[in-house]
Each structure stands twice: as C-alpha cells, then as structure tokens.
C-alpha positions in Angstrom: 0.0 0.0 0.0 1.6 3.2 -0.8 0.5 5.3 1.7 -0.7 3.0 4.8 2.5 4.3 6.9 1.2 8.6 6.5 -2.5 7.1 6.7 -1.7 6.1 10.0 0.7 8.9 10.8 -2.3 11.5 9.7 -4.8 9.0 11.6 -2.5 9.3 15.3 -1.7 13.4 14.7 -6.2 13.6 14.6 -6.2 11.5 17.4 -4.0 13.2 19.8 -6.4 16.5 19.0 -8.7 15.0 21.6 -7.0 16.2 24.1 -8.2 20.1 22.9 -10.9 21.5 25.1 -12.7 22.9 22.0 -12.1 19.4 20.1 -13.7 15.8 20.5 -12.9 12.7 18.6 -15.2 9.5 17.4 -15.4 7.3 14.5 -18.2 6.7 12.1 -17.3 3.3 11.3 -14.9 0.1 10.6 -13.1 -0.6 7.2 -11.8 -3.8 7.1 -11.1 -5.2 4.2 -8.5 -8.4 3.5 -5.4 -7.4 5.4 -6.5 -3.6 6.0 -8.1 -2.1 8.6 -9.3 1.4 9.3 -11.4 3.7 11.4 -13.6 6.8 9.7 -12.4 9.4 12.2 -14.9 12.3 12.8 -13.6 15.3 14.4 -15.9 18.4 15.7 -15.3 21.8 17.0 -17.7 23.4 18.7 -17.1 27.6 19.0 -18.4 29.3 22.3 -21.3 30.7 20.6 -22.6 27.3 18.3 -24.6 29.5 16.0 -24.1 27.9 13.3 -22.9 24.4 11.6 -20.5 22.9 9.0 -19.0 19.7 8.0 -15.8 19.8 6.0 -15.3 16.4 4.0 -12.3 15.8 2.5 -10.2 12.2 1.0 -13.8 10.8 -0.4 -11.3 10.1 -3.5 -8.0 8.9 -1.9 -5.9 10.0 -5.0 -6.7 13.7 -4.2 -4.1 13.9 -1.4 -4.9 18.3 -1.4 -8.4 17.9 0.6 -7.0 15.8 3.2 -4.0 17.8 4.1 -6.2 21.2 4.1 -8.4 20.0 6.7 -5.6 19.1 8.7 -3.9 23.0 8.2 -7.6 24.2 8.7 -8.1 22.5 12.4 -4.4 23.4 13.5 -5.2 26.8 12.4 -8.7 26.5 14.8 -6.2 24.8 17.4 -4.0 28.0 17.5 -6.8 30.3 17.7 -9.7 28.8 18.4 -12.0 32.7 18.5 -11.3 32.1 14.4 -14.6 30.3 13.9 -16.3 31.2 17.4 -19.5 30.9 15.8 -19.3 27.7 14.1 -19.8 23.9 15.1 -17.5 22.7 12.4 -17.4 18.5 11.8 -14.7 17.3 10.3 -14.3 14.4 8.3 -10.9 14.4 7.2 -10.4 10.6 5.4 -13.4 9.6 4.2 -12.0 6.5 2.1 -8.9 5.5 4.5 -8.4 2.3 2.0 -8.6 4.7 -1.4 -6.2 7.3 0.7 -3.6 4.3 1.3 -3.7 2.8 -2.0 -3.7 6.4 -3.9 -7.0 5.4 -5.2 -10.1 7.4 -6.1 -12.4 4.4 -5.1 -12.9 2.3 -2.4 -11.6 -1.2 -2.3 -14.7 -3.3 -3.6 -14.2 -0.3 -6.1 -16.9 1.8 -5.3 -16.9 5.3 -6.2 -17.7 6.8 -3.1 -19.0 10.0 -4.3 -21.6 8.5 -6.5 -22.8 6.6 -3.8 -25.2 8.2 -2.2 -28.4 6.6 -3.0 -27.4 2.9 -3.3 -24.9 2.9 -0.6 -23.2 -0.3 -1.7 -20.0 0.9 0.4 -19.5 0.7 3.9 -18.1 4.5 3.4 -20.7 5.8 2.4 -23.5 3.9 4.6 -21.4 5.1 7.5 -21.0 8.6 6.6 -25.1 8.6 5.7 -25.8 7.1 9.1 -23.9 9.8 10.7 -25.7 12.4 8.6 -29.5 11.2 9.5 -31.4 14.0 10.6 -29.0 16.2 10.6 -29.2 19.8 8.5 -25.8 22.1 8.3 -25.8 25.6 7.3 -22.8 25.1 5.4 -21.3 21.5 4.1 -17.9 21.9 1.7 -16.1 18.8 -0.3 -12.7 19.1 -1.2 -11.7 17.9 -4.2 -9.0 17.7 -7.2 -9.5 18.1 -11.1 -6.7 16.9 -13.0 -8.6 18.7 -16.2 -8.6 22.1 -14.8 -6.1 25.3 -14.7 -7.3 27.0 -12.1 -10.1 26.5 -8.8 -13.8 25.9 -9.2 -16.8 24.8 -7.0 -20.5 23.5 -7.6 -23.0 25.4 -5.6 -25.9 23.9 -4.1 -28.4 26.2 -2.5 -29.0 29.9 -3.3 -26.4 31.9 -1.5 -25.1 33.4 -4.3 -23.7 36.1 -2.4 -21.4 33.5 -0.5 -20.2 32.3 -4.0 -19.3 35.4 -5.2 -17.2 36.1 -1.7 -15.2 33.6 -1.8 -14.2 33.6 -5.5 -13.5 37.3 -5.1 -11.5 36.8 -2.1 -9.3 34.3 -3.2 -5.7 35.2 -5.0 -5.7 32.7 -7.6 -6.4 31.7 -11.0 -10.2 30.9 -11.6 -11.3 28.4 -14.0 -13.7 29.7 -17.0 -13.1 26.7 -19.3 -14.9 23.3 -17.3 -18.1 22.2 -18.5 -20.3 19.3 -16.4 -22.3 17.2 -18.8 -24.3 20.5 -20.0 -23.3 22.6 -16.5 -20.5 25.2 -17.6 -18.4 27.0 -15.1 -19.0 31.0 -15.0 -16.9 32.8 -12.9 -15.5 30.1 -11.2 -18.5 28.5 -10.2 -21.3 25.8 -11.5 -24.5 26.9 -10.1 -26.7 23.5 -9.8 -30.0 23.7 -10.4 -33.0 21.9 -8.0 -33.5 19.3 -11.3 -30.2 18.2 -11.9 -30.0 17.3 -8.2 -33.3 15.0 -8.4 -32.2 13.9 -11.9 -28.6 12.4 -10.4 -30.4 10.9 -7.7 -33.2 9.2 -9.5 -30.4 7.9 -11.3 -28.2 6.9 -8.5 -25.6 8.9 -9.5 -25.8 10.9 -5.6 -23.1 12.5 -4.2 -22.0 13.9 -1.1 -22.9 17.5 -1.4 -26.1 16.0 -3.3 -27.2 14.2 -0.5 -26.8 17.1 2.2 -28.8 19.5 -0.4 -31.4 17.3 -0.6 -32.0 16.4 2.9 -32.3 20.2 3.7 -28.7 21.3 4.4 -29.1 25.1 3.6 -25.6 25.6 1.3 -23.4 23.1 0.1 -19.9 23.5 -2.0 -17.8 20.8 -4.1 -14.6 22.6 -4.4 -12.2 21.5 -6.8 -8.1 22.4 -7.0 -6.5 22.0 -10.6 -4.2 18.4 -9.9 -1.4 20.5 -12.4 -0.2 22.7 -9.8 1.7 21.4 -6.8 0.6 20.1 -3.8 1.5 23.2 -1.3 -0.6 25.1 -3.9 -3.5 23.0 -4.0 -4.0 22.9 -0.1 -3.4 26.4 -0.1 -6.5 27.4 -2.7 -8.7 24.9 -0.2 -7.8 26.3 2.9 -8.2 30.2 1.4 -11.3 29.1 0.1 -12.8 27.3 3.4 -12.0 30.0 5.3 -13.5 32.9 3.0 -16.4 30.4 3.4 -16.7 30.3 7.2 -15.7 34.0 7.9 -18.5 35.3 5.1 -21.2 33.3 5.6 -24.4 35.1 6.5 -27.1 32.7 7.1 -29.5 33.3 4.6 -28.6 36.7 3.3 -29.5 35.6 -0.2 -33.1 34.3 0.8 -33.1 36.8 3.4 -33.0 39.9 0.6 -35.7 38.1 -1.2 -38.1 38.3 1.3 -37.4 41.4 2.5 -38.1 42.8 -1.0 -41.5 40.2 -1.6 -42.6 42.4 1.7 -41.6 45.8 0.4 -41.1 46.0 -3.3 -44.9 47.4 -3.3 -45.8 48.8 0.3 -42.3 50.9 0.0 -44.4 53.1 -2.4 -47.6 53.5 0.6 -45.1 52.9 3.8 -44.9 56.2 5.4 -48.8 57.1 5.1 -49.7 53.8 6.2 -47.4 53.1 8.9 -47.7 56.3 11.3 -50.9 54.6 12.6 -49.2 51.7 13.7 -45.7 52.7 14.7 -46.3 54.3 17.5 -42.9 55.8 19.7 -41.3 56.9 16.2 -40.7 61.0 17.6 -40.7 59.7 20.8 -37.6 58.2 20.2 -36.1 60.6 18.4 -37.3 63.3 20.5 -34.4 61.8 23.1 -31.5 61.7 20.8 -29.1 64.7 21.5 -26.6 65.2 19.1 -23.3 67.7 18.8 -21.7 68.8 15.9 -20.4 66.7 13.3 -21.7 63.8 15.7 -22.6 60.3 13.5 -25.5 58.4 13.7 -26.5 55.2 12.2 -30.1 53.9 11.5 -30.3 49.8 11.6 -33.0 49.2 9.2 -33.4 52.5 7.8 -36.7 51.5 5.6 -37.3 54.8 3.8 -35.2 56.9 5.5 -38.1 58.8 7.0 -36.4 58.9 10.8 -32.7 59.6 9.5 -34.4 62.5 7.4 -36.2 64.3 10.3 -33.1 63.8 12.4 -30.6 65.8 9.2 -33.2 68.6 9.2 -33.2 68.6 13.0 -29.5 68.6 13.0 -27.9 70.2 9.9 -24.3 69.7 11.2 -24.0 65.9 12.0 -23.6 63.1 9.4 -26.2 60.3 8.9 -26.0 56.7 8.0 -28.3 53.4 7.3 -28.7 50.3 6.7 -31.3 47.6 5.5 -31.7 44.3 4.4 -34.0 45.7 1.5 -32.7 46.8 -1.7 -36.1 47.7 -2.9 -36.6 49.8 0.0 -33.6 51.3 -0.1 -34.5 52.8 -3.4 -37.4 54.3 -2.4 -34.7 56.2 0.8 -32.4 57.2 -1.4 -35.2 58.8 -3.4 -36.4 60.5 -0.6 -33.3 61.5 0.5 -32.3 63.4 -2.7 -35.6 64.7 -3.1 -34.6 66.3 0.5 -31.3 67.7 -1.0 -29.5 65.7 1.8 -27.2 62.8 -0.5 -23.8 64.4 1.2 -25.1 64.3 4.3 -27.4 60.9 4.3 -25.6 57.5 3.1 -27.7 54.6 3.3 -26.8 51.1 1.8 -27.0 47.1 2.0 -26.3 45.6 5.0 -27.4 42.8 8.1 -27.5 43.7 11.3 -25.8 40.9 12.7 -22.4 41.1 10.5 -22.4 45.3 9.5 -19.3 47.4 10.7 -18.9 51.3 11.0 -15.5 50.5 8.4 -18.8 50.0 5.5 -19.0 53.6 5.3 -15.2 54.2 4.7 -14.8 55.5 8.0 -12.2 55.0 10.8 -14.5 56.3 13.2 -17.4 54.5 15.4 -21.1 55.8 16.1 -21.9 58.5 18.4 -26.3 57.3 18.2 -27.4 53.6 16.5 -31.2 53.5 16.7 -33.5 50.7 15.6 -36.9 51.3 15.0 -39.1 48.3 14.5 -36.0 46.6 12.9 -35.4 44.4 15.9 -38.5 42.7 15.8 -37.6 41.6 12.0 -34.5 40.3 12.9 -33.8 36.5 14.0 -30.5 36.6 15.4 -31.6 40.0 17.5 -29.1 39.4 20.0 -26.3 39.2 17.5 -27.9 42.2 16.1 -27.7 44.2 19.6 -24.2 43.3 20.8 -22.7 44.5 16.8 -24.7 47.8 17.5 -23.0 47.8 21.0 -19.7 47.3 19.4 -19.9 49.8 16.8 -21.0 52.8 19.4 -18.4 54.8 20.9 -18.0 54.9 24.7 -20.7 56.1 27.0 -22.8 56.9 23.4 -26.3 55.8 23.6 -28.1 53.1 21.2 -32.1 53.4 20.9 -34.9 51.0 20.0 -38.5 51.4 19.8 -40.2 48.0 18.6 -43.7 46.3 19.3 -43.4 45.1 23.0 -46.1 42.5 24.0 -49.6 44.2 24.4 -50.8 42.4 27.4 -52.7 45.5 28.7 -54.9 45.6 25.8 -58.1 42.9 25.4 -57.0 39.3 24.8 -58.8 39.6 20.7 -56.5 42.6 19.8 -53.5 40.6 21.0 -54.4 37.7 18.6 -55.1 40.2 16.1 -52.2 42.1 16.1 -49.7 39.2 16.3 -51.4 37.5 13.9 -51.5 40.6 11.7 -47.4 41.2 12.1 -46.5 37.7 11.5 -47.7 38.4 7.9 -44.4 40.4 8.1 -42.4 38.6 9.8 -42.1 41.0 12.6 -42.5 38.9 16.2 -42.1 40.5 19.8 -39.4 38.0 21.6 -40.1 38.3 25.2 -36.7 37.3 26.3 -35.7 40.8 24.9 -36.3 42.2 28.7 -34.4 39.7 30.4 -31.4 40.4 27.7 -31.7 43.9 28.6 -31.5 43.3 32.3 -28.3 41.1 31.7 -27.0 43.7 29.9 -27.3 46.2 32.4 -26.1 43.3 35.5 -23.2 42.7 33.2 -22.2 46.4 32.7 -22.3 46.3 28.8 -25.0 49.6 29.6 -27.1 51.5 31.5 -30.9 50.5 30.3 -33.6 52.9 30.5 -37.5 51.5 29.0 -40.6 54.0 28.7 -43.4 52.0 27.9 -45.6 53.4 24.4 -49.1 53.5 25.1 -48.7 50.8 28.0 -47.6 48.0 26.3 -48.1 48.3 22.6 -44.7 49.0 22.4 -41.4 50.1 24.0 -38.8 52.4 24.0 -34.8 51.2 25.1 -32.2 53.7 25.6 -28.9 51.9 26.2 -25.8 53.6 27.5 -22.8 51.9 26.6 -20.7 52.0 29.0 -16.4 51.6 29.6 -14.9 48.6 30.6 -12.1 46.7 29.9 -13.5 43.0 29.0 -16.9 43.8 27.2 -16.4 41.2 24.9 -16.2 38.7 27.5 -19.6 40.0 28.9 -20.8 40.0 25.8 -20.3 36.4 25.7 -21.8 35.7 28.9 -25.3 37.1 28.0 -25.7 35.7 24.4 
C-alpha cells in the first residue's frame, strides 16, 4: 500500500487532537477489508457561541491527497486560535476512504466510487458517513476535491447563497477556471450553479453525491470545491484552505433568501409605507425626541426603511452626518429617493447591510457611532441578539443606542393581541419576550445602562442603552448571548 504508513501517521496526529478542550474525537465506522483495517475518524469543533454548523469532507477520492492535508492546516489553524470560527460547530471528516487514501485510489476497495454513492450505498463508506448524517441539516457542508482537467479553482453550488459564492471567488488570490463544463453545467466565474433538477435527476439515477445528499436532505448551502491536480501540492492545499476559510468567515445565514423576502414584503408597500405606517408605529418621535446630538456627531439607522427617521433627524440637525442600513434593496430605493428629493445625499448615506455582521468601516470611515437606533427593525430580525451586541460594538463609549419595537400588548383585550400578532407575523415582525431579560443582563453585566418608557402601556417600548467603559466587554458579551 503506498501510503498505509502517512495514513496512520495523519490518523494518530487527529487522534492526539482529543485532548483540545474545544475538540472531540469518534469514529463513524470500521473498514476492514482483506489485510486492512481502518477507522472513519470524525472530528468536531464546537465555537463558544454554536450559531451555526459545517461539515468539512475531504479524501472521499484517496488520490486527491490536497483535501486531506487542508483540513488538517484548517483545524491546526482553529487549534492555535480557536476565537477564528467562534461561531461555528465545524465536523470534520478528514479521510473519508482511508483504504482509497492508502492505495492512492479514487475508489474504495470493492471499487466503489464513493461520491456517487449516495443513493445505493453499496460501500460501507458511504452507509457510514449517511448514518452519521440522519437527521441532521448544516448551514454550510464543503467537499474538497482535485480536477486533474482544470487550470485553475472551481466549485458546484448547491443552494441559493449566491452572495457566498461570489465572496469567496472574489476573495481568493488565484487563477479561476472559466473553461470546465459538467455534462451540460458550464463554469461562469469560477462557479457551476446546480440547479434543483439536476440534483433530483442524479439521484433518481443513482448517481448521488456527497454534497447532493446534504442539499437534498435540507442542508441550507453546500460546495464541491475542486483544485486543478497541475499545480503542486502546497498550492493545491493552499486554494482549499483560502477558500474554506472565506467560506466560514462570510457566511451570512440566509442573506440571499433573506433579501428576497425582505423585498416580496416591500417591493410594493415601499411606495404606501410612510402614510400607512404612522398609525401603527407608535414611539417613532418619541424616540427621536431623546437623541441629542453635537456637531459633526454620527448616527447610524439599523433598518433604515425609507429613511423617513434619519431625514427628520438631518433637518433637526444640519451639522451631523447620517448613516443606514437595511436588508431591503427595494426599499432602499425608495430612501435614497427621498433623500435626494430632501437635498441631503452628502449628508445621508444609506446602503445594503445585516444587522448581525455590518461594521462602522462599511461607510469608509475609521471612526465608530456617536447614536445607533432601531426602530421596529429588531423585531424583524432572528438573530436580535447578535444584532444588539454588533450595535453595542460599533457605538463609541458612553454613546447611547435606541430601540422602539412592538413590545407584548398584554394591557390591551385578549382579541386585539391575537389580532395584532397574527397581523405582524404576515411580516415577519414577532415581539421576543426574552428581549427584557437580555436587557436586564446587559445592564447586571455592565455592557449599559438600560432605561424602558413603555408606548401607550404596552403596545410597544422604548430602550435607551448607555454603553458603557470597561475593559472586558467582549467577554460580557459572551456571557449574556
């Protein structure tokens, strides 16, 4: 066997991870087969926050050498600073054909391609690996792979984050292949989008792979990245582990889908917003009513919508600079409509952005916020507390961050409750009562000072946080997600 001696040498250094507080070893199954004998080692990382999970595959083929040696270099790149991926729950597969990796084979030894196994499962790989993937759905699943047809790196996408696909081909410093076609798939940029038939055509077929099998079985993105065999080795791993990483660090779970329905919402009520909504968003002036600003003072809007708040706030304030954001495109159009309409474009800059993963840097800036307000953005938002602790960490010292957002009506009659939470779920707009108790932890945890003032009882709320100055905020910050 021409590699059974670094099999086991690759197979020991996993094995002594185990001993990492962050890491935990098992196996998904036994090869034996004649006079060799293997586990399937599966290795996870699990980040202090677990937001989110991966599984990173690579030696499926064991003649593609560059996807086992990356994952190594990517988890003793996590051992050495495990805050990388702080977010992730990453599972590793790092051989998944130990007898193909030994042999330099691409197939298994009852020569079984591995990767086109996933509907038949006549290999033990492969109905080991499946087992271990019952019932389970990642946010993100990558295959490495080798092409020995190629010039330069590709991937197949499975899912709809586009956005993601366009990150990590423009953040990687390499040659891109154009020229690969895939029975009548063609690379574009560097990337094969597949599309939802192809996927049920392969696996009525039984022609399933890995990444198939995830897709199908509701993973939200998977990626088949492929290295061009003509370059060397070092090179190879090199492109994989850039291009994992650009993959982990830029993923923003369903930013794609997440635009799309923001825009299905707004595309049309963008147009009847404003008249419509001053009967229902009650706290509006309040709020702004207890922002004080200074001179050339900054203040950023977290889901700006049409700009209506930031444009009261520029006329109220003619020498401080404006900002916002929102997940809508289509109703950012109608803002910077209104905002030129206003005659205030150099002193009003709203564009794309999530809450969760924004930074003060988007605006070309080296300076932080002086005021962040949300106004019934926070109730849109999923990951609110994500959304929260970014505002907190874009806000300048003992600078104040405001939200006014639905809060839980239970002073009005038990119908208009139903009603009304009925009515906002249409737009995905939902009051999270835990939001209190976060506040409080905030404040116990000295992130800020809270203040609430209830809006006509409890229809809805307004929060002034303080932020205040201490030296470890980031490990309170920890402690109350």
């Amino acid at each position: 066997m021409k590699q059974l001696s670094l099999l086991n040498n690759i197979q020991k250094e996993i094995q002594e991870i185990d001993d990492h507080v962050n890491f935990n070893i098992s196996d998904l199954g036994f090869i034996k087969n004649n006079d060799f004998e293997s586990k399937i080692l599966l290795l996870k990382f699990s980040g202090n926050k677990n937001k989110r999970t991966a599984l990173i595959v690579g030696g499926i083929h064991g003649n593609e050498p560059a996807s086992v040696q990356a994952i190594l270099n990517v988890i003793n790149i996590i051992k050495n600073n495990t805050e990388l991926y702080n977010e992730w729950t990453i599972y590793f597969i790092p051989i998944a054909n130990p007898w193909g990796f030994a042999n330099f084979s691409r197939f298994s030894e009852n020569q079984h391609d591995i990767n086109r196994d996933f509907k038949k499962f006549k290999s033990d790989e492969a109905k080991f690996i499946s087992r271990f993937l019952k019932d389970k759905k990642f946010d993100l699943v990558i295959d490495l792979h080798e092409d020995r047809f190629s010039k330069g790196f590709y991937f197949f996408s499975l899912g709809k984050n586009n956005i993601l696909s366009s990150k990590i081909i423009s953040g990687l410093k390499c040659k891109i292949e154009n020229d690969i076609r895939f029975y009548t798939l063609k690379v574009k940029n560097g990337v094969i989008n597949v599309p939802g038939l192809i996927e049920r055509l392969t696996f009525i077929f039984g022609r399933t792979g890995l990444v198939n099998y995830c897709n199908l079985n509701n993973s939200k993105q998977t990626y088949l990245f492929e290295t061009p065999k003509c370059l060397n080795l070092t090179e190879r791993v090199k492109m994989h582990v850039n291009a994992v990483d650009l993959a982990l660090h830029n993923y923003e779970e369903g930013s794609k889908n997440h635009v799309i329905l923001m825009n299905r919402i707004y595309k049309f009520q963008r147009y009847i917003y404003d008249p419509i909504r001053k009967f229902i968003l009650f706290g509006r002036d309040q709020m702004l009513d207890n922002i004080k600003l200074k001179p050339d003072d900054r203040v950023l809007e977290i889901g700006c919508g049409t700009a209506r708040n930031l444009i009261k706030l520029a006329k109220k304030y003619p020498h401080a600079k404006f900002y916002g954001i929102d997940a809508s495109t289509e109703m950012l159009k109608t803002a910077k409509r209104k905002i030129e309409q206003k005659g205030l474009t150099d002193r009003i800059n709203v564009v794309y952005s999530l809450a969760e993963s924004f930074n003060y840097t988007l605006f070309n800036s080296p300076k932080k916020f002086d005021a962040i307000l949300f106004s019934y953005s926070l109730s849109m938002i999923s990951d609110w507390k994500t959304a929260i602790l970014q505002a907190l960490n874009n806000l300048n010292n003992n600078k104040r961050l405001f939200i006014v957002d639905f809060w839980d009506q239970s002073s009005f009659p038990a119908w208009f409750q139903v009603a009304i939470k009925k009515w906002l779920k249409l737009f995905r707009v939902e009051f999270k009562p835990e939001q209190m108790e976060f506040f409080k932890k905030a404040e116990i945890n000295q992130l800020g000072g809270i203040l609430i003032i209830p809006v006509l009882k409890s229809y809805s709320y307004i929060a002034i946080v303080t932020k205040r100055v201490t030296s470890n905020n980031s490990k309170k910050a920890i402690d109350i997600l």
